[in-house]
Each structure stands twice: as structure tokens, then as C-alpha cells.
LOGU-416544 format. One line per 2 residues: number of its first residue (from 1); their letters; for each residue x, y, z of N, C-alpha, C, O. Coordinates in steps of 0.2 Angstrom, whole numbers, plus 5000, padded with zeros to 4 digits. Last residue first. Layout:
<minus>
NUM) a) X,Y,Z,X,Y,Z,X,Y,Z,X,Y,Z | ...
</minus>
This chain:
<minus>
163) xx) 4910,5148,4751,4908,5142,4752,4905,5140,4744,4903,5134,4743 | 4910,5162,4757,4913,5158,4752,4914,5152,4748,4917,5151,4743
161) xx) 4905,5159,4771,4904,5165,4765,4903,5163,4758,4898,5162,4754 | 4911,5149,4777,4905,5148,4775,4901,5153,4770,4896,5152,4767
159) xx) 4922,5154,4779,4923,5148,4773,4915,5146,4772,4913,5142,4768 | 4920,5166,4787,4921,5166,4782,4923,5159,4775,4924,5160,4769
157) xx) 4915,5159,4797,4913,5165,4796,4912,5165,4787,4907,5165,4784 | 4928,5151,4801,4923,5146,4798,4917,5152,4793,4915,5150,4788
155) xx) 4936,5163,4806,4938,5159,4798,4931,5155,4796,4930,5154,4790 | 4937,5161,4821,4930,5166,4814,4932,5164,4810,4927,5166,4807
153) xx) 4940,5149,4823,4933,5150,4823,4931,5153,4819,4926,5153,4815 | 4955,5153,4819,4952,5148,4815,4944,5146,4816,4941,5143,4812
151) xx) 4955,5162,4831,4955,5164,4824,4954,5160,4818,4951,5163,4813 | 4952,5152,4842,4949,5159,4842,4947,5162,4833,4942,5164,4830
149) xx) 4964,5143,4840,4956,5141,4840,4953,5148,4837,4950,5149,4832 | 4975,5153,4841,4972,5150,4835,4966,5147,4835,4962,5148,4830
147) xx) 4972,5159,4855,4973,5161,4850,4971,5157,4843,4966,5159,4840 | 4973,5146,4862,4966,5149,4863,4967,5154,4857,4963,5152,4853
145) xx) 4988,5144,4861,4983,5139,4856,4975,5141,4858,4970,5138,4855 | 4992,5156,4867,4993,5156,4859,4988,5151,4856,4984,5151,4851
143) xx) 4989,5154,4879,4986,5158,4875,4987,5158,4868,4982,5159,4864 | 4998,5142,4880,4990,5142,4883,4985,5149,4879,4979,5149,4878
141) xx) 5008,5147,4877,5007,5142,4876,5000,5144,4876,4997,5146,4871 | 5008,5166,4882,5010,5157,4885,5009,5152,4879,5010,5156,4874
139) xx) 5008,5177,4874,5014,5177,4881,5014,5169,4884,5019,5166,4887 | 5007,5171,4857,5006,5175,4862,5010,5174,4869,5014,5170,4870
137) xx) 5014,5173,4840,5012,5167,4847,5011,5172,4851,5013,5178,4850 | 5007,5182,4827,5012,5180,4834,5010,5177,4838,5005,5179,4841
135) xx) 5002,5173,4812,5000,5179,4820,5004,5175,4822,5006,5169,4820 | 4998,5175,4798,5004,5175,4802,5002,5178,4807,5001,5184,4808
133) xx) 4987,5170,4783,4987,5175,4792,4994,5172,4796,4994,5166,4796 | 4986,5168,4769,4989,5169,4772,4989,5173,4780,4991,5179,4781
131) xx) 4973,5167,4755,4976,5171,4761,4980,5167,4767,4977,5162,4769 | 4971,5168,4739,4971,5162,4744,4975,5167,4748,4979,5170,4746
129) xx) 4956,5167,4729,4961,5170,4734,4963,5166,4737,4960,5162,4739 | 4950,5166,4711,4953,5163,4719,4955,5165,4724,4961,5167,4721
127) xx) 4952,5162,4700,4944,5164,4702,4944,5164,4708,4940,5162,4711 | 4968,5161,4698,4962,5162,4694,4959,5163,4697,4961,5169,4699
125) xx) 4974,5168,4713,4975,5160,4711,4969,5159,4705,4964,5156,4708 | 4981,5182,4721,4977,5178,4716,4978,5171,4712,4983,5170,4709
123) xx) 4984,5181,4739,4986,5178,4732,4982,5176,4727,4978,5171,4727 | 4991,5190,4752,4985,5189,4750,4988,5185,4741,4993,5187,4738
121) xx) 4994,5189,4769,4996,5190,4762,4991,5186,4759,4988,5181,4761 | 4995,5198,4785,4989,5193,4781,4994,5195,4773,4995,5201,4772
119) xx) 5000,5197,4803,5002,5199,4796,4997,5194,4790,4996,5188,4790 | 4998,5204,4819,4995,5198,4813,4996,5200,4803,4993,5204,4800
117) xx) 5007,5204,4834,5008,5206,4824,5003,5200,4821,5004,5194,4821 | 5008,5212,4849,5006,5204,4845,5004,5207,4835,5000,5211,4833
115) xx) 5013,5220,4862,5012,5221,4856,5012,5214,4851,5018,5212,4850 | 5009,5221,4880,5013,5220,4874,5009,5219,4867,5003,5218,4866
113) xx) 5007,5223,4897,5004,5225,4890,5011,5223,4884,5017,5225,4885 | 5006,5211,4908,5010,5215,4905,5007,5219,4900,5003,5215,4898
111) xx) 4992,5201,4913,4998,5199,4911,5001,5207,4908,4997,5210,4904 | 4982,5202,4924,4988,5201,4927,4994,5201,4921,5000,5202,4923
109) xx) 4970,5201,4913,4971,5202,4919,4977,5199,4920,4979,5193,4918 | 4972,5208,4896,4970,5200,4900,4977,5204,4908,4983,5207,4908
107) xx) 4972,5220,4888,4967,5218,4892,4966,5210,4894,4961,5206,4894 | 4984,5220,4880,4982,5225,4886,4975,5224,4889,4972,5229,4892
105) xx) 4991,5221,4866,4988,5218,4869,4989,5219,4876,4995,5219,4878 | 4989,5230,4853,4988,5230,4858,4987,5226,4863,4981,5226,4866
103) xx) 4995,5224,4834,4987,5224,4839,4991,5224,4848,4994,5220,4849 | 4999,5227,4819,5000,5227,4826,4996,5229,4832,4995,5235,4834
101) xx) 4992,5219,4808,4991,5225,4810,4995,5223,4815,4994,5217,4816 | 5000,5222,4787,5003,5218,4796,4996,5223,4800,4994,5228,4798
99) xx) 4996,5217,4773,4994,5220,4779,4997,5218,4784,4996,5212,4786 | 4999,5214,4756,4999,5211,4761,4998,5217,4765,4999,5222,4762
97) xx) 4992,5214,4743,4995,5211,4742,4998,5209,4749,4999,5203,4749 | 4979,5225,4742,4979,5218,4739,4982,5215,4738,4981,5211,4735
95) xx) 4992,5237,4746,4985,5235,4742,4985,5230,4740,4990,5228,4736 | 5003,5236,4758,5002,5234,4749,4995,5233,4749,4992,5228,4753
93) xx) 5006,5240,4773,5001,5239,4767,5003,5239,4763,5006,5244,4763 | 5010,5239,4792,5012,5239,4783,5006,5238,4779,5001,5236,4782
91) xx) 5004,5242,4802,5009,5244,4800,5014,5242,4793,5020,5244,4791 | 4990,5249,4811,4993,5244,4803,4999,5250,4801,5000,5256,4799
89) xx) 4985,5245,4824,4990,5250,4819,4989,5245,4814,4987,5239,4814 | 4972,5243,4838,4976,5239,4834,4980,5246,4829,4977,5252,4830
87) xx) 4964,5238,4852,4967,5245,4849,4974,5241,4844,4979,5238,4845 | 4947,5233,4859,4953,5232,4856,4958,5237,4853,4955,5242,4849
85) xx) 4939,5233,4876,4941,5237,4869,4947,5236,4866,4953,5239,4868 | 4926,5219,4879,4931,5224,4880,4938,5227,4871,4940,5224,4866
83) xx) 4912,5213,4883,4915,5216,4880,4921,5218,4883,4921,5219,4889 | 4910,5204,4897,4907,5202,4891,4908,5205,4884,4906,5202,4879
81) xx) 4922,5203,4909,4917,5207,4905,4917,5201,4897,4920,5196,4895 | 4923,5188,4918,4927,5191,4913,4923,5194,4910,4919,5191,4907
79) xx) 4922,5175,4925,4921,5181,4929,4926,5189,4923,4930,5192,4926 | 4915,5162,4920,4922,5165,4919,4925,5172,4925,4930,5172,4929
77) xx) 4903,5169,4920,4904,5163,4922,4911,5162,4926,4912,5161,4932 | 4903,5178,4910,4899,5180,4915,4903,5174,4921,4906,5177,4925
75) xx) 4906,5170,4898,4910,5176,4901,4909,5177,4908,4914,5178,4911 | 4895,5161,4898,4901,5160,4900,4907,5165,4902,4912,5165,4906
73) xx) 4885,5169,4895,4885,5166,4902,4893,5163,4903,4896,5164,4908 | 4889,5173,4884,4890,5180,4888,4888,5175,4894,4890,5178,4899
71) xx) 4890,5162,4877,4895,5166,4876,4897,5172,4881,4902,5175,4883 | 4874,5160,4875,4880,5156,4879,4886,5157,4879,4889,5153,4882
69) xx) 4870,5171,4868,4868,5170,4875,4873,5166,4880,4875,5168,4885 | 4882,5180,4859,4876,5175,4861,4876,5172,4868,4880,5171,4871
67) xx) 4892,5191,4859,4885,5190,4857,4879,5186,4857,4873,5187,4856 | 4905,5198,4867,4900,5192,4865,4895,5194,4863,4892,5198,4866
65) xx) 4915,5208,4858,4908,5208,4862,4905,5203,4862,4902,5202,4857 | 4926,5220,4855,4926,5214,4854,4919,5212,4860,4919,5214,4866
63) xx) 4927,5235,4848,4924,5233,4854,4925,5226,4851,4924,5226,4845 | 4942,5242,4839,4936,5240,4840,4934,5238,4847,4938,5238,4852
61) xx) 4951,5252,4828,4950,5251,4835,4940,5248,4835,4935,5251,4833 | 4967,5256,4820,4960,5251,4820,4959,5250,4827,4963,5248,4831
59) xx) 4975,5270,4811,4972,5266,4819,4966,5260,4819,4960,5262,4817 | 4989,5271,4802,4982,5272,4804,4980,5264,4809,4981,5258,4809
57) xx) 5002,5268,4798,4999,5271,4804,4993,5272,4806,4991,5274,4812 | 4996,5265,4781,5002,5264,4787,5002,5269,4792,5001,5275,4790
55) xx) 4979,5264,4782,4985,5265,4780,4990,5264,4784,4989,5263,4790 | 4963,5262,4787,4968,5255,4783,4972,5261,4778,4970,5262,4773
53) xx) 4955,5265,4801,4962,5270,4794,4965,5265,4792,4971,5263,4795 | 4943,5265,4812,4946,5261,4805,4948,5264,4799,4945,5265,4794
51) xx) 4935,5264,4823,4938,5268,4820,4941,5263,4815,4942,5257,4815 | 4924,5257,4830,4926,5263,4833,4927,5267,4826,4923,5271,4823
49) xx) 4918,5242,4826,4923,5245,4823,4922,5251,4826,4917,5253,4823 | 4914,5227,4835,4909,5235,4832,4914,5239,4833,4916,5241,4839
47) xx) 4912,5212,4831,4916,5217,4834,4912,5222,4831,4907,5222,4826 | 4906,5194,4843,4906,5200,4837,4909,5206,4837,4910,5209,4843
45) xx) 4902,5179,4846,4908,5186,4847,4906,5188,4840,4906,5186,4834 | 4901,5166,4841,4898,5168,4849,4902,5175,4850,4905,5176,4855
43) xx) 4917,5163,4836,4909,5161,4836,4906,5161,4843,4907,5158,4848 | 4928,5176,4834,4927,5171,4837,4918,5169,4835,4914,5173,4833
41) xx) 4929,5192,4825,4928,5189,4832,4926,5181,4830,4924,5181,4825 | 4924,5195,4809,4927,5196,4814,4927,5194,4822,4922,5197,4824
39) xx) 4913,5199,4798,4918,5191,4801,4920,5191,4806,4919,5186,4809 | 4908,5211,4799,4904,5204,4796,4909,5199,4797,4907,5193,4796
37) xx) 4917,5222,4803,4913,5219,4807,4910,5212,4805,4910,5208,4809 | 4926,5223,4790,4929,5222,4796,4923,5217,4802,4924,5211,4805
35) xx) 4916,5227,4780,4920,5221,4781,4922,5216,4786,4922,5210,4787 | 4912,5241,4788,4906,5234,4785,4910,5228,4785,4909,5223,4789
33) xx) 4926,5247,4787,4922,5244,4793,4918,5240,4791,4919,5234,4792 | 4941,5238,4778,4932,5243,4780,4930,5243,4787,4932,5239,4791
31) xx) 4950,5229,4776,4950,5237,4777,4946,5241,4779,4947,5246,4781 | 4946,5215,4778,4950,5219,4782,4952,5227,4783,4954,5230,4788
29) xx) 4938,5214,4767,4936,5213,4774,4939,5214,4778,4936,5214,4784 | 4943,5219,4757,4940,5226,4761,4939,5221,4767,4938,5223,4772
27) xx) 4950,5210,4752,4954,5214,4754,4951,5218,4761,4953,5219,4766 | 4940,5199,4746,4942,5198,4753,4948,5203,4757,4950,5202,4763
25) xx) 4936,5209,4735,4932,5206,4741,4936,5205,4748,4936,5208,4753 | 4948,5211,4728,4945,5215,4731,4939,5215,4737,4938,5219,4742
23) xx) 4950,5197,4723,4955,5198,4728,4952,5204,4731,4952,5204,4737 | 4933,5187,4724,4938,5192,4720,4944,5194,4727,4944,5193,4733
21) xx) 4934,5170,4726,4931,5177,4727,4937,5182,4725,4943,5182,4725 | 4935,5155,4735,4934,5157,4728,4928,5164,4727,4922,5164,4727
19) xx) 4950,5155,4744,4942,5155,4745,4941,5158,4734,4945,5160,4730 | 4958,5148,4756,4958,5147,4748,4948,5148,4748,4943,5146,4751
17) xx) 4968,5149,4770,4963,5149,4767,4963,5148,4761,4969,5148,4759 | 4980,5145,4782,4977,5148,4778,4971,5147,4774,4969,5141,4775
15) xx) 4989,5153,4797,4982,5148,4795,4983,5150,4789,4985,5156,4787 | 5001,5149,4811,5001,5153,4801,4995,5146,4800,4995,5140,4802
13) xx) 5012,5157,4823,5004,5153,4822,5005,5154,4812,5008,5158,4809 | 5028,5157,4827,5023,5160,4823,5017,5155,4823,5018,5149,4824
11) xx) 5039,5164,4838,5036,5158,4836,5029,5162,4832,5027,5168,4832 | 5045,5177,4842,5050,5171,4839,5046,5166,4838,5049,5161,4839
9) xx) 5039,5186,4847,5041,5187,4841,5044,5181,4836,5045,5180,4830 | 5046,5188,4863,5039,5188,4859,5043,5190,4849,5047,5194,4847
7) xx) 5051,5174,4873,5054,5179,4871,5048,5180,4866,5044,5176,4864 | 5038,5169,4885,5046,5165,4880,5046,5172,4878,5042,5176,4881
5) xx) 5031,5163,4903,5032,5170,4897,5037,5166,4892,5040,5161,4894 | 5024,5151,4905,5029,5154,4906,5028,5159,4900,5026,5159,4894
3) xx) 5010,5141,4906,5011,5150,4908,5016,5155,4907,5014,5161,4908 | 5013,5130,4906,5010,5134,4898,5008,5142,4901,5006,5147,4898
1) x) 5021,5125,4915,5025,5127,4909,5020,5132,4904,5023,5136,4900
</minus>
């Protein structure tokens, strides 16, 4: 069963956060490149941002890369490159207030290419931000919960920032 394809769109992952930091801080780490790379990827993974137009339609495009030793033996291991290239849109923006990116998904062997939406809303709370990440489940079970581990690892990135 944790294989079977479901209809895309209709199940949601939703993490969130409470960091004590300006709303402008935690904006740019999604809009910048500097920001973008300093969290992003998984523990044992890191991204090196191509391209990055945080407007409606502009292109976010990066390398996703393991980085540590045991991260690229396991890739190796796995029998699965140790980088590969991500191609993401942002399709909505409210400055400081929310961002969809619709991300490409087209580099896992055998499955279809299709498109996965992670939408982040963003809330000043006094001294405080608190974000909201809505990502779309993905084509299995088994990917979507590799999915949420993946994204609540690099989150630690960032509760350690913040901390």
C-alpha cells in the first residue's frame, strides 16, 4: 500500500514553528539566496541556489547535495547520485505574510514527474514569528513521511538559529 499513487493535492503535511526573531529575518530565508542556502536541505544535505526570483512566477532553482561524509556513503550506498537538481516557482507572495513555492518533482527514479506545493504563512506574535509550512503529501505514504522527517530535520537548522 505505501506505494500506491492517491489523487495529488488532497492530503496535507502542516509543521510549525515559533521562533523569537524579526518577521524580516525569517522572510529572507526563504527569499534570498544567503537565506535560502544557510537552512535548507535535510541534516547531512545542503543547497547551492542557481537562481532565486522571490516574485509571482519567478524561478527558484537549486542543487540539493549531500554534504557529509555519511550522507554521501549512504547515497553512494543506496545507489542514488549524491546531488541532484531542484526547479521550484513561487506562485503566490504577500510580503511577510505568505509564499506557495510549487516545486518540480522529477528526479525520483520510476515515478512520473509532478508538481508538490509548499505553502509557508508567516505571524507576528510580539518578539516572535510563528510559521506555518503546508506541504503536499507526496505520490506514496512512504514518500510523504520521508518528506516530513526531511523537512522537520532542516527545521532543527533553524530552532537551533533561533534558539
Amino acid at each position: 500500500m505505501s506505494n500506491e499513487s492517491r489523487p495529488r493535492g488532497e492530503a496535507k503535511v502542516v509543521i510549525e514553528r515559533t521562533y523569537r526573531a524579526g518577521i524580516e529575518d525569517v522572510w529572507d530565508l526563504w527569499t534570498t539566496k544567503e537565506g535560502f542556502e544557510s537552512w535548507w536541505g535535510p541534516q547531512g544535505f545542503r543547497a547551492e541556489v542557481q537562481e532565486l526570483d522571490a516574485r509571482v512566477g519567478g524561478a527558484l532553482r537549486y542543487e540539493m547535495i549531500a554534504d557529509s561524509p555519511e550522507m554521501i556513503a549512504a547515497m553512494k550506498q543506496m545507489g542514488q547520485p549524491t546531488s541532484h537538481a531542484t526547479r521550484s516557482r513561487f506562485t503566490e507572495l504577500r510580503p511577510r505574510e505568505r509564499l506557495v513555492l510549487t516545486n518540480v518533482i522529477d528526479f525520483l527514479p520510476g515515478v512520473a514527474t509532478y508538481e508538490s506545493d509548499i505553502a509557508v504563512d508567516f505571524f507576528t506574535v510580539g518578539d516572535r514569528v510563528r510559521m506555518v509550512v503546508t506541504l503536499d503529501a507526496m505520490h506514496s505514504e512512504e514518500f510523504t513521511r520521508m518528506q516530513k522527517e526531511g523537512f522537520t530535520s532542516q527545521l532543527t537548522k533553524l530552532d537551533t538559529r533561533f534558539s
